[in-house]
C-alpha positions in Angstrom: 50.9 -41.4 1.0 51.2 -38.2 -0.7 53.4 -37.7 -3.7 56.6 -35.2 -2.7 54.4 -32.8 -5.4 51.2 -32.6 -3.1 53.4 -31.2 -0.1 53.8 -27.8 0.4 57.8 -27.4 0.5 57.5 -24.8 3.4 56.0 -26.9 5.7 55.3 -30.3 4.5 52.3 -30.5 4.7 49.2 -31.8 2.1 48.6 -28.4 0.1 45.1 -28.4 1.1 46.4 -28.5 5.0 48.7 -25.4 4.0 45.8 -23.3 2.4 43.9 -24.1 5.7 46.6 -23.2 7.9 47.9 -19.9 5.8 44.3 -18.5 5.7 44.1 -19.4 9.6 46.6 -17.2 10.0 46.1 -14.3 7.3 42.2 -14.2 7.0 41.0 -12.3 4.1 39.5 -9.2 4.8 36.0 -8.9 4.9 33.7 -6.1 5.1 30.3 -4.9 5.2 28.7 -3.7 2.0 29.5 -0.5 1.2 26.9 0.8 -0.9 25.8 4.3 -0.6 22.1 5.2 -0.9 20.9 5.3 -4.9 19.4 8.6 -3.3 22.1 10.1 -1.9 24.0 10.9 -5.3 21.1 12.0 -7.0 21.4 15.7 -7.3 24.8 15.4 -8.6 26.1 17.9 -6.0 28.7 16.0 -4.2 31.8 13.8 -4.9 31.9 9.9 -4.4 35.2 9.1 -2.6 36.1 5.7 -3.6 38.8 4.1 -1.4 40.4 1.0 -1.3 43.3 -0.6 1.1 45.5 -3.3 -0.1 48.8 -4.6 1.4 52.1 -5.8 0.2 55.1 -7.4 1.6 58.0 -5.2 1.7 60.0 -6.4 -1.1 57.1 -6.0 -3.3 55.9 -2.7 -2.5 58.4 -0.6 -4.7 57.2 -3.4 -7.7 53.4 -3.1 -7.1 53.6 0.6 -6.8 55.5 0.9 -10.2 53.0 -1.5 -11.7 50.1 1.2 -10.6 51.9 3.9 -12.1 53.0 2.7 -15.2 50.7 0.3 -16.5 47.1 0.5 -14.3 46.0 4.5 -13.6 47.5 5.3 -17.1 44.8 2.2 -18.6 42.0 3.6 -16.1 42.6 7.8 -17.2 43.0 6.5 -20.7 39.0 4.7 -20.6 38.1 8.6 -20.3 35.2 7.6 -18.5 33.0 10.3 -18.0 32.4 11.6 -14.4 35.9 10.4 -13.4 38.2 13.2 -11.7 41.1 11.5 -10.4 43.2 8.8 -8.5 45.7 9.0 -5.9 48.0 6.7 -4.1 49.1 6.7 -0.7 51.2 4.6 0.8 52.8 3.9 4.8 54.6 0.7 6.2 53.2 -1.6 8.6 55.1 -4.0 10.2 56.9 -6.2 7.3 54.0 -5.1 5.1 53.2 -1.6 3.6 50.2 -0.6 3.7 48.4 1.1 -0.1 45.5 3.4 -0.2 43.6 4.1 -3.2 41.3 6.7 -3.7 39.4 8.0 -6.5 36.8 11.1 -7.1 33.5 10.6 -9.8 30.3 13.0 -10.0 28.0 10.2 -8.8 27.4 6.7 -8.3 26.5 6.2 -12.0 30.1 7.2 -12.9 31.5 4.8 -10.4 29.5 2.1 -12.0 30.8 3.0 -15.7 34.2 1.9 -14.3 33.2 -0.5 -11.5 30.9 -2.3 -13.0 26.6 -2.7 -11.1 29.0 -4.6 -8.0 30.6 -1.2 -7.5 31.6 -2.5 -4.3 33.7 -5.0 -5.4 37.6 -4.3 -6.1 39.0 -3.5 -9.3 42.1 -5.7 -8.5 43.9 -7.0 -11.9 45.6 -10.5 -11.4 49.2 -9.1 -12.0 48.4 -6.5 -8.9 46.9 -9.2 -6.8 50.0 -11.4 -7.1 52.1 -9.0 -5.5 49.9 -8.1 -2.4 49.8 -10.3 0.5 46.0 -8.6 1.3 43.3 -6.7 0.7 40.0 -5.4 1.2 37.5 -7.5 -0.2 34.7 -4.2 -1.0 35.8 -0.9 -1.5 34.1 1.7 0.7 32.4 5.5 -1.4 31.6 8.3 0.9 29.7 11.5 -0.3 32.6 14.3 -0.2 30.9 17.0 2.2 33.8 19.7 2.7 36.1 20.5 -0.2 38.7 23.0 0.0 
């Protein structure tokens, strides 16, 4: 017998059994890796796009969007890393979520890794912006910028 503690109050159930059967139904997102050539940057010539998707529930969206402008891409332009050009924020509902986009500009892969870290796939997610998302991606995708107008 469980103690009333160990049971999820949503559905009674062991908390283990309601991990299991919330991740059943809201798999984390998985992707590829999404590393770009060491090459491919080399010259210096093009951009790196960095761009990153995370969701929230729609009564957390307003919060995690104020969070981002207040506290997180102030703390990010404030590093003045070097090779950094920008960040933007977009954002659309879906369904009972809404859907964020992320994306940011740097001269080359080198200035990705200055604020990324050598994993420069991996998401730069804080734990007071994971808390209020429901989702997100699990490696953040670069693409060479080819046309800029």
């Amino acid at each position: 017998m469980h103690a009333t503690t160990d049971l999820d109050p949503n559905l009674g159930l062991p908390l283990w059994r309601a991990l299991v059967e919330y991740f059943r139904r809201h798999p984390p997102l998985v992707q590829a890796d999404q590393r770009l050539p060491e090459t491919s940057a080399g010259a210096g010539t093009r951009l790196i796009s960095r761009v990153w998707h995370g969701w929230a529930r729609a009564e957390k969206a307003d919060a995690y969007e104020s969070f981002l402008r207040d506290r997180s891409l102030p703390a990010i332009r404030a590093k003045g890393l070097p090779g950094f050009h920008g960040i933007q924020l977009a954002r659309r509902p879906d369904g009972d979520e809404v859907e964020f986009i992320t994306e940011m500009w740097f001269d080359d892969l080198e200035a990705v890794k200055r604020y990324a870290g050598e994993d420069y796939t991996r998401p730069a997610v804080l734990p007071e912006a994971a808390a209020m998302l429901s989702r997100y991606d699990s490696r953040v995708r670069h693409y060479e910028i080819r046309i800029e107008k």
